[in-house]
N, C-alpha and C positions, 0 to 999 in steps of 0.2 A: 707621584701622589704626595701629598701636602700631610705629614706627621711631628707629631714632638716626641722625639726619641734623645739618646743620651750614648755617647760613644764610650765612657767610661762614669763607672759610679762616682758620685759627689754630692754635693748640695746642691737644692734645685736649680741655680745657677746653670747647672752643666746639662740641662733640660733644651735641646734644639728642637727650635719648631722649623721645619723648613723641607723641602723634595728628596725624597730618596725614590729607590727603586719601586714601580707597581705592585699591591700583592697577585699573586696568580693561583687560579684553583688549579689542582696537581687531583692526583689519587687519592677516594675518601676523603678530599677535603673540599668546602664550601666560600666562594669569594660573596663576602657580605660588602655590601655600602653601608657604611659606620651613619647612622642616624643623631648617636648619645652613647657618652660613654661617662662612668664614673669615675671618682677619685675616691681611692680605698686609705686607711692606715699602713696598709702592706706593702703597696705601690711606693710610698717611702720610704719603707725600710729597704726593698729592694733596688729602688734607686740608688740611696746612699751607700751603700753597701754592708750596712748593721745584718741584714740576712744576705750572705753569701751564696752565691747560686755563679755558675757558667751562664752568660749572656751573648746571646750573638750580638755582633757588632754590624748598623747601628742597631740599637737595642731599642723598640719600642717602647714605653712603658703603657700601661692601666693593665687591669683585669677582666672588667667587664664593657658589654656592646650590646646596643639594640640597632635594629637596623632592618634591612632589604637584602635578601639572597638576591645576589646577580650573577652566578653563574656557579653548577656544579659540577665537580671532578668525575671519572668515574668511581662502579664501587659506591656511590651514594645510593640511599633511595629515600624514599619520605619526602624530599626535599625537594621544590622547583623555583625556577627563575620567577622573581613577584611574593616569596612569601617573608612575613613577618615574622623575626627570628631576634635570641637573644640569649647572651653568654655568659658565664663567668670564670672563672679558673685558669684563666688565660695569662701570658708572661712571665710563666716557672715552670718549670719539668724541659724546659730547653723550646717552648712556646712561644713566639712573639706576642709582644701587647696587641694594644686593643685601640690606642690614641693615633688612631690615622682616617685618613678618606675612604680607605678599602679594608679590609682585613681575611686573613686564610684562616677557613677554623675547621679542625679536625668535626668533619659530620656527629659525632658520639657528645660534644660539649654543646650544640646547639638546641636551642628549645622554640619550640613556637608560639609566636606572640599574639594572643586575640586581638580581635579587631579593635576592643573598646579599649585595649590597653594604649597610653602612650607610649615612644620609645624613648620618652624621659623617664617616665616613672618606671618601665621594665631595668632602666639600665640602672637607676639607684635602687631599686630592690636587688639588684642582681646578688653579687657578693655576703651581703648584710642579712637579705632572705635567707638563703641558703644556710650561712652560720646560724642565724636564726629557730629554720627549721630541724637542721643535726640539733644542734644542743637541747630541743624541748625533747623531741619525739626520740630521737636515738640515747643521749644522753641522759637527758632526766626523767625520759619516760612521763611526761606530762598526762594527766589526765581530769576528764571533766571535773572529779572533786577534789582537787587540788589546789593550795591557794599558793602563788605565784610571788614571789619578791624580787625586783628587776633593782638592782643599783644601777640605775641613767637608765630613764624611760625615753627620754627625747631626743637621745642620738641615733646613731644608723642603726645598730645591730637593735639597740633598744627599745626604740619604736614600733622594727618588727617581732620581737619579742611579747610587743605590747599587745599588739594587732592579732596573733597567730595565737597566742596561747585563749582569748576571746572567742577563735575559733571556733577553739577547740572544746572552749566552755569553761573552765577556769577561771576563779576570782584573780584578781593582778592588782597587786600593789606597787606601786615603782615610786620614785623619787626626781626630782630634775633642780635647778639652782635656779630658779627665779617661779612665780607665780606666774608669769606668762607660760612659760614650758613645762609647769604644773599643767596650769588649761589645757596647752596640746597636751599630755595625755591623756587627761579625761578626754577628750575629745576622738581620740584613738581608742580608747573604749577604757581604759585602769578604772579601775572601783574606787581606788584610794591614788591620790598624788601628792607625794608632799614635797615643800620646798627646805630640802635640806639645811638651808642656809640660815631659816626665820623659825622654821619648828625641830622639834625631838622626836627623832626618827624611830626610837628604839620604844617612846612611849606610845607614838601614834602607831605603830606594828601592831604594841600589845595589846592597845584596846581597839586595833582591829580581826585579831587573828588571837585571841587569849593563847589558844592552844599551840603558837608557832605556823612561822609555814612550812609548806612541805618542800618548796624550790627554792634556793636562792640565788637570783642569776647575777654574775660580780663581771659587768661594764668595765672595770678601770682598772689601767695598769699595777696597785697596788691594792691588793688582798689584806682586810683587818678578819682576821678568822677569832679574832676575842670578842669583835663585836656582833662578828653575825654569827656563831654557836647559839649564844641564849635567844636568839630568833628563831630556832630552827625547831621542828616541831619531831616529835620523834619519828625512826628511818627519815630525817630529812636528807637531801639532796642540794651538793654547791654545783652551783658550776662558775669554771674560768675559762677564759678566753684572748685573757689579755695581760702584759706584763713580761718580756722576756727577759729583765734583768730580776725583777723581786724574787725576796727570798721571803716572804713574811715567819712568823711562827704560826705555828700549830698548835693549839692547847691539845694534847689527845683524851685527858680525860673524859670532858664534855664531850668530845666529837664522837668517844667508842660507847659511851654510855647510855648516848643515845641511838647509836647504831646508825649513824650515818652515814653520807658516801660523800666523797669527794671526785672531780669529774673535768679532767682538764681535755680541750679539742682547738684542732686548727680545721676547720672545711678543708686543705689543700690537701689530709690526712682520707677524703673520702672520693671515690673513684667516678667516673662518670655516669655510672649508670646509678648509682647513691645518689648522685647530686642529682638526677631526673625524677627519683624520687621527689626528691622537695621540690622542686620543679613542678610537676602534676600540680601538688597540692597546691604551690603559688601562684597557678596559670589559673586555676578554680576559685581562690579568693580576691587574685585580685579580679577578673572578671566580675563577680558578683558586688566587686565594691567592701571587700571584707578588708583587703589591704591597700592599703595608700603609702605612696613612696613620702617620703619626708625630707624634703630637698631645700636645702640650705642655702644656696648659692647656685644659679647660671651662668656659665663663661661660656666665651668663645674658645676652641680646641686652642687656639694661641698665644691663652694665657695659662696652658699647661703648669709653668714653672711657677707662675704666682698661685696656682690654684693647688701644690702640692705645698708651697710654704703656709697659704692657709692651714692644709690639713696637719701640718707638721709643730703650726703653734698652738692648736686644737687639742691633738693627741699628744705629744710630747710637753706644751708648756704649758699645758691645759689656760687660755691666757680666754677661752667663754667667749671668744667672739665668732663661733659657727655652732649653729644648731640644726644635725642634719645632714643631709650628703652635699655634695659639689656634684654639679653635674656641667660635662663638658659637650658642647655640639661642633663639628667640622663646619 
């Protein structure tokens, strides 16, 4: 079968698109036909080797998959040949990826995919959902009267942040670097978008939220904790999610005065029967049309390696030329 896989970590250079061995369904596990797969933040680091992990050799890479069951192992149930299905959590814990024509995926990380959903738009909510959904619902404990503060409404995690916490009922505020990706999030549902770049973010808060908000969701690899305290509404609530080298500072006065929480997660930190949790919930909204994937970029599966330098001058050099997921098809 035809995958982009990497024999040792490096720069996407060291990303082979080309035949390796068939996947095969074994015990408890499910041979999917790869329909769409995405390209995460993670998937880079993994490749290059900034997160060290044992890889089998060759080493697939992506995380997430939508696709066609075409054949179950024993020990499965739920599952038959012809259903529509879709994964994330894939290519850590000694897991192959997700970037090939076929893929083995333990029966436990597999979800089913309605009929109205694409498997474009399941495979870019994949990963970003999920983070998405821990951090409101487990994490900040999100609730209909709560008002919402998303730093980057327009990127992956962001987006669905935007979308779910609307759900759920929640005012949402968020931010994005131009007025066109303002508009996408109004259009995602934010109450307030503003273009960090052209307005004052800290004034436009205050005269939308006098009182603070109650969540503050922190997008980007570096945390300013001076400037989002005096946002923060009392018992507020940060969350992070990104940034493995920052150290920022902590002011603690403001932060214990007001009796805050601070609230750091990785998804790969929650197990697969947690992860079906938000699953449920994002098999329910998007059906109903509550959440839209927000896809940045279509490639063909064989431009893997260009498609992780994308994400790598994105996230890393933040250089504003992708708004959204990549998404790859075999």
């Amino acid at each position: 079968m035809k995958a982009a896989y990497i024999n040792e970590p490096g720069p996407p250079e060291n990303i082979v698109y080309g035949e390796i061995p068939d996947a095969e369904v074994s015990q408890g596990k499910v041979l999917v036909r790869v329909a769409a797969v995405s390209v995460n933040p993670i998937d880079t680091y993994i490749r290059s080797g900034a997160v060290a992990m044992q890889l089998p050799k060759p080493y697939i890479v992506g995380n997430d998959l939508a696709g066609t069951v075409e054949a179950v192992g024993d020990g499965v149930t739920g599952l038959q040949t012809g259903d529509r299905v879709w994964c994330s959590n894939q290519g850590i814990g000694g897991r192959q990826g997700t970037s090939s024509e076929w893929a083995s995926i333990d029966a436990e990380w597999l979800h089913a995919l309605p009929d109205s959903v694409s498997f474009e738009d399941a495979a870019a909510n994949a990963l970003v959902g999920i983070t998405a959904h821990l951090g409101l619902k487990k994490r900040a404990r999100l609730s209909d009267s709560d008002t919402l503060f998303i730093n980057g409404g327009s990127g992956g995690v962001g987006s669905m942040a935007v979308q779910m916490a609307k759900a759920i009922g929640a005012r949402v505020i968020t931010t994005a670097g131009s007025d066109d990706r303002a508009e996408k999030c109004r259009e995602l549902g934010a109450d307030l978008a503003i273009n960090y770049k052209s307005e004052n973010v800290t004034e436009a808060v205050k005269q939308f939220a006098p009182d603070g908000v109650n969540v503050y969701w922190e997008t980007r690899r570096e945390t300013d904790f001076e400037t989002i305290l005096p946002q923060l509404a009392k018992h507020g609530r940060i969350i992070v999610m990104a940034g493995r080298e920052a150290r920022p500072v902590l002011p603690i006065g403001p932060f214990y005065v007001k009796d805050c929480e601070l609230h750091g997660f990785a998804m790969f930190n929650y197990n697969a029967e947690q992860q079906r949790e938000a699953a449920a919930d994002m098999n329910q909204w998007m059906k109903a049309g509550q959440l839209k994937s927000n896809i940045g970029r279509e490639l063909p599966l064989s431009e893997a390696a260009a498609a992780q330098r994308l994400q790598e001058d994105n996230t890393i050099r933040c250089l504003g030329s992708l708004a959204g997921k990549i998404v790859l098809k075999p």
